[in-house]
KELUMBA-178113 format. One line per field, with one value per residue (C-alpha): residue number from 1; residue in three letters; x, y, z. Coordinates in Angstrom, 2 decimals, always signed. Example, Ala and Ser with C-alpha at 12.3 -4.5 7.8 and 13.67 -1.06 7.14 Angstrom:
BEGIN
n c(1:2);
res c(ALA:SER);
X c(+12.30:+13.67);
Y c(-4.50:-1.06);
Z c(+7.80:+7.14);
% end
This chain:
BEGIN
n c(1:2:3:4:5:6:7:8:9:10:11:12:13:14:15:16:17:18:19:20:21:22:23:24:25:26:27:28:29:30:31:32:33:34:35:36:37:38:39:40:41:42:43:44:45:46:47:48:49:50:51:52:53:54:55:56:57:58:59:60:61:62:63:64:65:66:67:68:69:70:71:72:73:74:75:76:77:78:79:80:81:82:83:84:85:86:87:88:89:90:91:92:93:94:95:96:97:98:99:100:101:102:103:104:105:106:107:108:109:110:111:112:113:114:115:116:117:118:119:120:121:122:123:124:125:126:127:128:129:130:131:132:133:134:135:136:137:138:139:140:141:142:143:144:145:146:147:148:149:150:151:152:153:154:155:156:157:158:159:160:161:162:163:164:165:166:167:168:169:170:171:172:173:174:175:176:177:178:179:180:181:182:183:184:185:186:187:188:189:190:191:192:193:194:195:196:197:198:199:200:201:202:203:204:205:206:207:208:209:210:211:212:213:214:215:216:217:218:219:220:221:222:223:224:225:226:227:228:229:230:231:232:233:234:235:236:237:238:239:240:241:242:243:244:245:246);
res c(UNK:UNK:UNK:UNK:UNK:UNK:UNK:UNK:UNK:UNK:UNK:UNK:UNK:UNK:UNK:UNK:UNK:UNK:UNK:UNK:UNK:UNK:UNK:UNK:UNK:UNK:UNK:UNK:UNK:UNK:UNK:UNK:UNK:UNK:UNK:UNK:UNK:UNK:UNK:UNK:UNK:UNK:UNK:UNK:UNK:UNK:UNK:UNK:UNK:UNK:UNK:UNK:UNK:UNK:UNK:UNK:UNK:UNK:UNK:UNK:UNK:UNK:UNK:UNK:UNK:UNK:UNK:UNK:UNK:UNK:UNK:UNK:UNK:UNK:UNK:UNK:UNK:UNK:UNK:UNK:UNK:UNK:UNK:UNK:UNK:UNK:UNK:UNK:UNK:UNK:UNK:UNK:UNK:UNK:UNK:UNK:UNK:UNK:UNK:UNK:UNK:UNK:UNK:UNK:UNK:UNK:UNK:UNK:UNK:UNK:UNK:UNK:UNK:UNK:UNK:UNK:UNK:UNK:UNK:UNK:UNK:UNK:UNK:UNK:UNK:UNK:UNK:UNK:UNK:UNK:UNK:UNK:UNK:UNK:UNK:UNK:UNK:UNK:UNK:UNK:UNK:UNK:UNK:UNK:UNK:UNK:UNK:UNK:UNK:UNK:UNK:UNK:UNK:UNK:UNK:UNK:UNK:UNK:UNK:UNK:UNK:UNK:UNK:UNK:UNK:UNK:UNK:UNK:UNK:UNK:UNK:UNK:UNK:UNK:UNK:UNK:UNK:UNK:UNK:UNK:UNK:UNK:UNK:UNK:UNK:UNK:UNK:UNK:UNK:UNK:UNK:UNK:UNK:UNK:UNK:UNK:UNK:UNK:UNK:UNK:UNK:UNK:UNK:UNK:UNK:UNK:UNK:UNK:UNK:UNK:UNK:UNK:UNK:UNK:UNK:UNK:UNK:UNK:UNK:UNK:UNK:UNK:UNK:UNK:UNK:UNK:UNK:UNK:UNK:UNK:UNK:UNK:UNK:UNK:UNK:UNK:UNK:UNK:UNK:UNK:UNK:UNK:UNK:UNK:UNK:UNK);
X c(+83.18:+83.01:+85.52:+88.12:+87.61:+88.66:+90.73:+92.99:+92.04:+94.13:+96.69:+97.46:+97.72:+100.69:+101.73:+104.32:+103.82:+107.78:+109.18:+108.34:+111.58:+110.42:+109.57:+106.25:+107.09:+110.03:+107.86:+105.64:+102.66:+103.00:+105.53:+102.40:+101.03:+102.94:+102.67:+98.74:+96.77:+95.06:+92.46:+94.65:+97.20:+100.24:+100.45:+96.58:+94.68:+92.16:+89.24:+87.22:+84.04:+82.94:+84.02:+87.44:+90.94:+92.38:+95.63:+97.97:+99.28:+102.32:+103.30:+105.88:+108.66:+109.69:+108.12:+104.78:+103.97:+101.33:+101.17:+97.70:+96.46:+96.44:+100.47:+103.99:+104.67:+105.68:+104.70:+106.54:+104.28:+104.34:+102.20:+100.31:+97.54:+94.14:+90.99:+88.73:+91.68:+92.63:+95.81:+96.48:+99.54:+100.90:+103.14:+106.86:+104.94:+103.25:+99.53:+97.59:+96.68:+95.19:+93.35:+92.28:+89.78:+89.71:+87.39:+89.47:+87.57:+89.86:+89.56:+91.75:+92.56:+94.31:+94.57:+90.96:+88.65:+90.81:+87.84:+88.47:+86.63:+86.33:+88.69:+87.46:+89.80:+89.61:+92.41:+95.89:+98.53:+102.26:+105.01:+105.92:+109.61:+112.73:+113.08:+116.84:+118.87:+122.88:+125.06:+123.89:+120.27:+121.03:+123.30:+120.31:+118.21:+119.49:+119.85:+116.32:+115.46:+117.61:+115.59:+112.56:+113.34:+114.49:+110.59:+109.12:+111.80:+112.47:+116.21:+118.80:+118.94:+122.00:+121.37:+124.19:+124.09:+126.73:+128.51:+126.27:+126.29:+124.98:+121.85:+120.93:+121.08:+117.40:+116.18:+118.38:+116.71:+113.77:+114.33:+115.43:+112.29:+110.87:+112.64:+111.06:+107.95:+108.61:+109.73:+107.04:+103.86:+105.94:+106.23:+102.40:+101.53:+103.50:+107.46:+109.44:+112.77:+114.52:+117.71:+117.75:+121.06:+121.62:+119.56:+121.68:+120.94:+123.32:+123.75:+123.57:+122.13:+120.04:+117.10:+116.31:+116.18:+118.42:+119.28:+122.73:+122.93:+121.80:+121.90:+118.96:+120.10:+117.81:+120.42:+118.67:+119.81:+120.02:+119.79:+116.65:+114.34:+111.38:+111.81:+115.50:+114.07:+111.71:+108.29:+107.36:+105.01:+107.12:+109.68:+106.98:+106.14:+109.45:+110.07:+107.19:+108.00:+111.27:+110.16:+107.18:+108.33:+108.54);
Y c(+105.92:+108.88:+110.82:+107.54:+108.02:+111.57:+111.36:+108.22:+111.14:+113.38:+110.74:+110.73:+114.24:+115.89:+112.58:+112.62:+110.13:+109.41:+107.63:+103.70:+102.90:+104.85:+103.50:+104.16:+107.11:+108.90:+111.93:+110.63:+112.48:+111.34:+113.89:+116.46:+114.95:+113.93:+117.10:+117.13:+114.15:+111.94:+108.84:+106.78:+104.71:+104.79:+100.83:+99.38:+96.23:+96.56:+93.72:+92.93:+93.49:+90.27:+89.01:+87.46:+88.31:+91.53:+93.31:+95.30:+98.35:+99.91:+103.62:+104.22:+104.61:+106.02:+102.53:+101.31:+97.82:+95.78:+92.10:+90.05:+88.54:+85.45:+85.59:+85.56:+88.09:+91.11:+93.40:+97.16:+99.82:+102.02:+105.08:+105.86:+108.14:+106.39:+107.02:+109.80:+111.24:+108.88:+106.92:+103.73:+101.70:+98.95:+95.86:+95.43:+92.99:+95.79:+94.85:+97.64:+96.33:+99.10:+102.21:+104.97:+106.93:+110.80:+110.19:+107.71:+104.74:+101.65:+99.10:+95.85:+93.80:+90.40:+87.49:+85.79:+89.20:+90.72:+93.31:+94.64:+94.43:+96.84:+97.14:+99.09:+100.15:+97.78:+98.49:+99.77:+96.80:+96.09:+97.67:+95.17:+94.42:+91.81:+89.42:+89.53:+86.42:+85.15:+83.94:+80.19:+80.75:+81.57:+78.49:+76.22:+78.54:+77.80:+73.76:+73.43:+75.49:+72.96:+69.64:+71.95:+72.24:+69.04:+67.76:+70.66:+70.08:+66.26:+66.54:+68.29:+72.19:+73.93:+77.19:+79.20:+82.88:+86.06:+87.54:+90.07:+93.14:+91.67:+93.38:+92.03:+88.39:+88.52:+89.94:+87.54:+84.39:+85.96:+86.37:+82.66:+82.01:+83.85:+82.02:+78.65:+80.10:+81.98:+78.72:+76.67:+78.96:+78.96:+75.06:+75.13:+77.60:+75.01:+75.99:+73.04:+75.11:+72.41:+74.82:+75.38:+73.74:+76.43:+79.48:+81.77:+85.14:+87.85:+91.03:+94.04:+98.03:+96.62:+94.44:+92.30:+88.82:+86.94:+83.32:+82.60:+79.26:+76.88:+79.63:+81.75:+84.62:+86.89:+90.11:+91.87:+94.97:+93.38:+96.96:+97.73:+96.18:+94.34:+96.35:+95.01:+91.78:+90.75:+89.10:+85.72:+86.49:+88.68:+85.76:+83.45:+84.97:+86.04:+82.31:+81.88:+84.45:+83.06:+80.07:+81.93:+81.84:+85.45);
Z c(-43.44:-45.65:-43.08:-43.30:-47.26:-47.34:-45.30:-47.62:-50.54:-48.34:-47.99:-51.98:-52.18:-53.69:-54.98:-57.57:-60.61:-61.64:-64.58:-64.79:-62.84:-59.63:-56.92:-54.65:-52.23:-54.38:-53.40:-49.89:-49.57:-46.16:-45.98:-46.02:-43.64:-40.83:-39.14:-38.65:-37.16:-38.88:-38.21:-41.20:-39.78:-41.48:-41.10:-41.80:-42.35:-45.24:-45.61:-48.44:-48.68:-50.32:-47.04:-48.27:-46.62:-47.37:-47.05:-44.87:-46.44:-44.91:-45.62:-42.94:-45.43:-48.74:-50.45:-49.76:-49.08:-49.47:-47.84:-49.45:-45.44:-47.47:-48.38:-46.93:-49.62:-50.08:-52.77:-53.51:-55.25:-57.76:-57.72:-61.24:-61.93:-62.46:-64.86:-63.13:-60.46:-57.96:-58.28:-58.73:-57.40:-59.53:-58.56:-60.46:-62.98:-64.02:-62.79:-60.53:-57.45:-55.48:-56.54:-54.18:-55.78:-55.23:-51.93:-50.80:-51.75:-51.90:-54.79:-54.32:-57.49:-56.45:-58.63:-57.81:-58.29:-61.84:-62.32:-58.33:-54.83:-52.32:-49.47:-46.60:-44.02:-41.08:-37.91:-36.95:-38.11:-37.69:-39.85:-42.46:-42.28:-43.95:-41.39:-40.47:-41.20:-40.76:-43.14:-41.41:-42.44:-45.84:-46.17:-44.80:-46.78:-49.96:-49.02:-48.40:-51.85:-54.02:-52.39:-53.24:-57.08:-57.11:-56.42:-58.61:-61.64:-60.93:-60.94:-59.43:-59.62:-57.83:-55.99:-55.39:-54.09:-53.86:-50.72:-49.40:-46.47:-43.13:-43.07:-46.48:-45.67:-44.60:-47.79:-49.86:-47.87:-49.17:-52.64:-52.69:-51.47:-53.83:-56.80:-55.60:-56.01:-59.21:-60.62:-59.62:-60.73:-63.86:-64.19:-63.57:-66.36:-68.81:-68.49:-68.71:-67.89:-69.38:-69.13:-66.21:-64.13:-61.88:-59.98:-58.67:-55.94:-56.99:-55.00:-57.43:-57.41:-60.19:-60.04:-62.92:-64.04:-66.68:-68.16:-69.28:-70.85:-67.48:-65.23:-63.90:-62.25:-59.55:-59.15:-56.55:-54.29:-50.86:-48.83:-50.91:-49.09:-50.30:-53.88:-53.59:-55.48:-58.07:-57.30:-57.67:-60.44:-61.75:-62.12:-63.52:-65.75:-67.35:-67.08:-69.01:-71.45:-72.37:-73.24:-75.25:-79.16:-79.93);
% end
C-alpha cells in the first residue's frame, strides 16, 4: 500500500495550481509521467474504507474526472494546493472533493461523510466518456425533461435548447439532464422557482448559469466535455441563491 501511495504522490508532481477559472490538467503531471511505468492506472476505481461505494477517477486527458460509483454524474476537477502539501481537487461549486496527501494517501469528501473518508485505490476501470447522442435523442431528450418538471414544479415548464456541433449533442442531453436534477435538489432545499416558465440549453464558450425574467438559461460549451456544463449542485444551489434575499 505504501508503494501505491507514493506512487499517486508521484502522480501530483509538478502540478500547476492556475487561476480559479482553470481547469484540472491545464498543466498534467501525467505529462511527467507517461514515459516511465507506473502501478497507477490512469483510469481507477477507489473504495471507501468505511466500506461504502467509492469513485472512479479518470486522468487520461487534460481534465480529470471523477464519477461517485453511486452516480450517473460526472464531476470536472480543479487542482488546488492543500494544508500540509498535497493537493486538493475541488468540484465547479467550489467544494474539495479529493485530497491526495504528499504520500499519496487519498481522502474522499462526498456529500454523506463532509469531514472525509479514506479512499484506497481498488482496480484498473474504464475511461469515463459523453455518451454520443443525435439530434433525435435530444428532441426526445428534452420531451421527457418537460413531463419531468412538470411533476417536480406542478405545471408546465418548456425546455427549449440551441443548435449545436454533432459531437456535442451527447453532452447537451446531459446537461439537460443535469438541469432536472439541479432543479429538483433545489425545489427540495425550499426554491419555489415560481419564475420559472422556461429552461433553456444554450451552446456557448462560456459556462455559467443565468435567469432572465421566466427563463433559466444553462449556456454550456458543448465540445468541452463534462466541464462543458455546470453541475447539478452547482445549479441548485444558484437556484437557491437567487431566491436567497441578499
Amino acid at each position: 500500500m505504501i508503494t501505491r501511495r507514493l506512487l499517486l504522490a508521484a502522480m501530483l508532481s509538478g502540478t500547476v495550481y492556475g487561476a480559479p477559472s482553470a481547469w484540472a490538467g491545464a498543466d498534467n503531471p501525467l505529462r511527467t509521467r507517461r514515459n516511465r511505468r507506473s502501478e497507477v492506472p490512469d483510469v481507477a476505481e477507489f473504495h471507501r474504507q468505511d466500506g461504502r461505494r467509492g469513485f472512479v477517477l479518470d486522468r487520461t486527458n487534460e481534465i480529470w474526472l471523477l464519477q461517485p460509483l453511486d452516480s450517473g454524474e460526472v464531476l470536472a476537477l480543479l487542482p488546488r494546493r492543500a494544508p500540509n502539501g498535497g493537493t486538493g481537487f475541488e468540484t465547479d461549486w467550489g467544494d474539495e472533493i479529493i485530497r491526495v496527501s504528499s504520500i499519496g494517501a487519498v481522502t474522499y469528501y462526498p456529500e454523506d461523510q463532509p469531514n472525509g473518508v479514506i479512499a484506497e485505490l481498488w482496480e484498473p476501470a474504464r475511461a469515463i466518456t459523453v455518451p454520443s447522442a443525435d439530434v433525435d435523442a435530444l428532441r426526445e431528450r428534452s420531451a421527457q425533461a418537460a413531463q419531468e418538471l412538470a411533476a417536480i414544479m406542478g405545471r408546465p415548464v418548456q425546455v427549449e435548447y440551441g443548435a449545436a456541433p454533432r459531437d456535442g449533442l451527447g453532452l447537451m442531453v446531459d446537461a439537460i439532464t443535469l438541469a432536472v436534477a439541479g432543479i429538483e435538489r433545489a425545489r427540495a432545499a425550499g426554491a419555489t422557482l415560481d419564475f420559472m416558465q422556461r429552461l433553456k440549453i444554450a451552446p456557448s464558450e462560456h459556462v455559467g448559469l443565468t435567469v432572465a425574467d421566466d427563463l433559466f438559461t444553462l449556456r454550456v460549451n458543448p465540445l468541452a466535455g463534462f466541464a462543458g456544463r455546470p453541475s447539478s449542485t452547482r445549479i441548485a444551489r444558484y437556484l437557491v441563491a437567487y431566491e436567497t434575499p441578499s
